[in-house]
N, C-alpha and C positions, 0 to 999 in steps of 0.2 A: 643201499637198501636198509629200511628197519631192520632192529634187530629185535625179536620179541622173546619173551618170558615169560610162560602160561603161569611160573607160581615165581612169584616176584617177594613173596614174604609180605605185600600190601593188598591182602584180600582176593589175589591172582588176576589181578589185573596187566594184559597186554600193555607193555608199556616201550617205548623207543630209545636214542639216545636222550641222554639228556633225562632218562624217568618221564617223560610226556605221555599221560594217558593216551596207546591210540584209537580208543572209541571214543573220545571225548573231541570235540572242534576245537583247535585254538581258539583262546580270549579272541585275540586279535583277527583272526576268519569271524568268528561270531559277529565282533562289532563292523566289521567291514558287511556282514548279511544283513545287518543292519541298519547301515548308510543305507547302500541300495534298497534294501524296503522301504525306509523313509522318504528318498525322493521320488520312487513309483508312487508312492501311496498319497506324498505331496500334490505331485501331479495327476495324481486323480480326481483329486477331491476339488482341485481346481478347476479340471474339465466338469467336471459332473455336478458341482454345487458355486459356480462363479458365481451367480447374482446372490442366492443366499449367502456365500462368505463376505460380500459386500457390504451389504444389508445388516450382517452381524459388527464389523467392522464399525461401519457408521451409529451401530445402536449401540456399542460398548460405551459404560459408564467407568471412570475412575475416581474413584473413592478414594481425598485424602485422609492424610492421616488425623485420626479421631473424629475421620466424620461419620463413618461406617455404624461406630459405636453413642453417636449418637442420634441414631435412626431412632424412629416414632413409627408405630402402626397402631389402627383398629381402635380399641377403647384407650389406649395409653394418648395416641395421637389425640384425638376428642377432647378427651380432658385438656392436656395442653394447651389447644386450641382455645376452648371453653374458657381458662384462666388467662391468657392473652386477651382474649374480647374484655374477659369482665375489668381487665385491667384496663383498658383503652376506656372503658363508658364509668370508671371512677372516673379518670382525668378527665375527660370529657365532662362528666358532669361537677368533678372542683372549677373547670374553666368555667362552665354556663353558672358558677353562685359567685364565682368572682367579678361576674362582667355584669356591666348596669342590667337593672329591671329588663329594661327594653331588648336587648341583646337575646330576640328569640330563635337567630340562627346558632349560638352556641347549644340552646338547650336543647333545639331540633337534633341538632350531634348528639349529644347525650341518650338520649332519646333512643336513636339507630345503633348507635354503641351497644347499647344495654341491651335490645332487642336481640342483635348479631351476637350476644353473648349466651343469649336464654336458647337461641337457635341453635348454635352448635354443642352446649349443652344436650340439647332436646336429641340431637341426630348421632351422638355419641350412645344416648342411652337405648333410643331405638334401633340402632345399626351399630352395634360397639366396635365392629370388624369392618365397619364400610370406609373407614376412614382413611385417608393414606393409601390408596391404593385397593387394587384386589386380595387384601389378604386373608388368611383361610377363617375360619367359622368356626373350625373344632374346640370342643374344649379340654384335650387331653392331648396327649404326645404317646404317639405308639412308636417302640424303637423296636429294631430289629437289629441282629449280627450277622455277618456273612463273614467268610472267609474267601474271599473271592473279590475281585481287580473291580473297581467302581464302572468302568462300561459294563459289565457282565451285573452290576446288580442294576444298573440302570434297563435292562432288559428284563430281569428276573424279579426286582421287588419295588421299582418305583412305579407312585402310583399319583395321575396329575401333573399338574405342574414340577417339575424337578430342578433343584442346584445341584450340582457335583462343586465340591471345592476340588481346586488345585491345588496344591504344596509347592506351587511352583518357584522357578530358578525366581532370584531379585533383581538380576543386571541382565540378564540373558533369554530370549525367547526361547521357549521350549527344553531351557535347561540343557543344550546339545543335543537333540533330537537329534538334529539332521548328520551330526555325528557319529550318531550309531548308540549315542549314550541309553543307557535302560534303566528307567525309573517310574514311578508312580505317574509321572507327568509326562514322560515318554511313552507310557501305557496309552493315557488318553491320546494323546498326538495320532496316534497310531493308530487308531480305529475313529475317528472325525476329523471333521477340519479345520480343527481350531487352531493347527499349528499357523497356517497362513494369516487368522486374525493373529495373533501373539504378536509376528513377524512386523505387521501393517503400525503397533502399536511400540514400536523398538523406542520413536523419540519421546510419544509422548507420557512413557511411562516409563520402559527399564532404564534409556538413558538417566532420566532424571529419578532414578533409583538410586543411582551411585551415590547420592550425596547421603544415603540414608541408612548406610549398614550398619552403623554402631556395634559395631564386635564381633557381627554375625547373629547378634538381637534385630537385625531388620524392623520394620515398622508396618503397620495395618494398615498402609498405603495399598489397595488393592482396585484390580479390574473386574468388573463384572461385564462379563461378555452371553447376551441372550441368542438364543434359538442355536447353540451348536449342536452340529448333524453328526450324530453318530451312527453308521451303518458297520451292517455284520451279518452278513449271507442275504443283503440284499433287503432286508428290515431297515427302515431310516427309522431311527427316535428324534426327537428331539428333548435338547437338555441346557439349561443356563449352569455357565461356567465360571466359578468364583474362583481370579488368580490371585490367592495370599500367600506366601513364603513363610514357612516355620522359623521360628525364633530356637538358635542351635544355641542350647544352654552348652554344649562341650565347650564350644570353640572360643564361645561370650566367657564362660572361667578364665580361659587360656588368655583372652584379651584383658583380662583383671577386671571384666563385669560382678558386681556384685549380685550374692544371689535373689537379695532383694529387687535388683534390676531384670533377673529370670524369671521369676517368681511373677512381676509386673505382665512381661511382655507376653509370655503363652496368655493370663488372663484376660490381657485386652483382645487379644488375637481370637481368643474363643468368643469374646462377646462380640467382636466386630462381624462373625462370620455367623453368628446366628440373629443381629438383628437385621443384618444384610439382609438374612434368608425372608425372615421376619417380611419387613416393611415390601418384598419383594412379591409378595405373595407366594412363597413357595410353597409347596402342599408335600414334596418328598425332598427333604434333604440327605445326601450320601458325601461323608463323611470317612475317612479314614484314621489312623491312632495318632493324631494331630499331634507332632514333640515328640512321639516317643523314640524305643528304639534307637540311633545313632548321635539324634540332637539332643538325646541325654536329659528326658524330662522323664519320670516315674511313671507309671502307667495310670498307677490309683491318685498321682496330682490331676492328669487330663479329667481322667473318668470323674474324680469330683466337682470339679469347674465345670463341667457339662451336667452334672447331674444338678448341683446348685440351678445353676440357667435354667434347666427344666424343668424343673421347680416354682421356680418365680414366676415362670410367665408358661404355664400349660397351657398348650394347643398352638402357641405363637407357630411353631410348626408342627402341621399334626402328626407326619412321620417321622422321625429319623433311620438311618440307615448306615447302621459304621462297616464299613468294607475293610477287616484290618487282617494282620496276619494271622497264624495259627498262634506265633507267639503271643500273641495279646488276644484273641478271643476268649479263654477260659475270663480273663479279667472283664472285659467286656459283657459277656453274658452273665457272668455271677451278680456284677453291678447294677444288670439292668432287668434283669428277671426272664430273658429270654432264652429258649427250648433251641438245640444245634439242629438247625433246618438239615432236611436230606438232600446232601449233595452228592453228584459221583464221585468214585474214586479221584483222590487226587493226580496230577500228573506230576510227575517228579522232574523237575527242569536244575540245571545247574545254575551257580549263582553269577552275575556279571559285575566288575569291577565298577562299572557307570560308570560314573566323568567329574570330576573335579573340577568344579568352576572357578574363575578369577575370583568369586566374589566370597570361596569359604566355602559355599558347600559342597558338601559328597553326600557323592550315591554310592560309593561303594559298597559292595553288600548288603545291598536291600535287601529284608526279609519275603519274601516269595507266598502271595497264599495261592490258594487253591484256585484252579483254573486255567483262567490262557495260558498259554506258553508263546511269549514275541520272540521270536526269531530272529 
């Protein structure tokens, strides 16, 4: 039998052999109530949403590396376009003065070149936003901070079309979800069904990940996965799910990455993930403190690479939406001009070790904000 101690000298906490808090769950009970939630909730989402996780599966896109970041939308697209034409009906029209008098099929080219150039010109400056897809109209970026888990703002403050990024594992579907692991990306898993597309996409993405960790700098090699069903008391949203993996400056030192090399990789990672959002049409993006905290980026490096970006191209997304911890929202709303929404009381959950992947990263002590508690 326990043996307890109502004043133990540590705050009078009930404690057993060994000092084991015994109001507290074992680590190891924890993450084992955790397996089991995972594969109930796997298997739900199977039964209850089979053809849509199909459907998501097959519409997933994978974005190599540097292709993300060189997305085009809207009036940037246009133009592009616009100087590709005019460049085709120069050549066009140096071919028709090089070719005899008679040679009126070169000039006819020239002719249609020039036209299809003044055209999409024309439908750039009429429609700046029509181009490249649906993407949004605004001409300003409204951010918001939450301190609360990216499904709970995806109820609470997206508005539209939505992306949530994922932080997710590099070599490994769901970062061990189904292990019981607890992380930002085991959050999502946990309330939609995205873990089964992740799973469906093992070959064509995290295996041929492997080749790509560079030090634990990872690469902007990313999945973009449309219409994930996120339910929660019987509310279905729906939500596009962007899988990029943070660039962990700790580990990349440790491997003799230069900081220059650190310094590169968040930057690219932020522009990959907002012209994703960009050319996607998304109208709410929800984002969380991309780098910081344990992958060992500064808080006011991220905040400024995203304030830059939103800068350059305002309204490219008209909302954003950073869901970060309590540690970093003081930073975040000082940055960004935003008022601490009223939330309830927080719930005070303890911390979980999370899981240590083959490929370098950890969860271990993930910062906690406000809201759910996964069990």
């Amino acid at each position: 039998m326990a043996e307890f101690n109502e004043h133990d000298g540590r705050g009078g906490r009930e404690r057993g052999r060994g000092g084991r808090d015994m109001r507290r769950p074992n680590r190891d009970e924890q993450r084992e109530e955790r397996r089991r939630e995972a594969a109930r909730h796997t298997g739900l989402m199977k039964a209850a949403f089979g053809r849509e996780t199909d459907e998501a599966i097959e519409n997933a896109r994978i974005y190599e590396e540097g292709e993300g970041r060189a997305l085009l939308w809207g009036a940037e697209a246009a133009a592009v376009a616009a100087e590709a034409a005019r460049r085709a009906a120069e050549m066009a029209e140096a071919d028709a003065d090089g070719a005899q008098a008679g040679n009126e099929e070169a000039r006819e080219a020239a002719e249609i070149a020039e036209e299809a150039a003044e055209a999409a010109e024309a439908e750039g400056a009429a429609d700046p936003d029509g181009a490249a897809g649906a993407a949004p109209t605004a001409t300003e970026t409204t951010v918001k901070v939450v301190t609360s888990f990216a499904p709970e703002a995806l109820y609470r403050d997206a508005t539209g079309k939505t992306m949530i990024v994922d932080p997710g594992a590099f070599t490994r579907p769901g970062g061990a979800y189904e292990d019981g692991a607890f992380g930002p990306e085991q959050i999502l898993c946990s309330e939609s069904n995205l873990y089964p597309i992740l799973v469906a996409h093992k070959r064509d993405f995290y295996d041929k990940n492997r080749d790509y960790r560079r030090g634990s700098l990872f690469t902007d090699r990313a999945l973009y996965v449309p219409e994930v069903l996120f339910s929660r008391g019987g509310d279905v949203r729906r939500a596009d799910v962007l899988v990029i993996a943070e660039p962990v400056r700790a580990f990349a030192l440790e491997n003799h990455r230069s900081e220059r090399e650190c310094d590169k990789a968040l930057a690219d990672r932020i522009e990959a993930i907002f012209r994703i959002a960009a050319a996607n049409g998304t109208e709410t993006l929800i984002v969380g403190a991309f780098g910081c905290g344990r992958n060992g980026y500064p808080v006011e490096q991220v905040i400024e690479l995203i304030q830059n970006w939103i800068a350059e191209h305002p309204g490219a997304v008209p909302n954003v939406v950073f869901a970060v911890p309590r540690m970093h929202a003081d930073a975040f709303r000082e940055a960004f001009g935003t008022p601490e929404p009223e939330r309830p009381a927080p719930v005070v959950v303890a911390e979980d070790e999370g899981d240590r992947e083959g490929d370098d990263e950890d969860w271990r002590n993930v910062e906690l904000p406000e809201g759910i508690t996964l069990r």
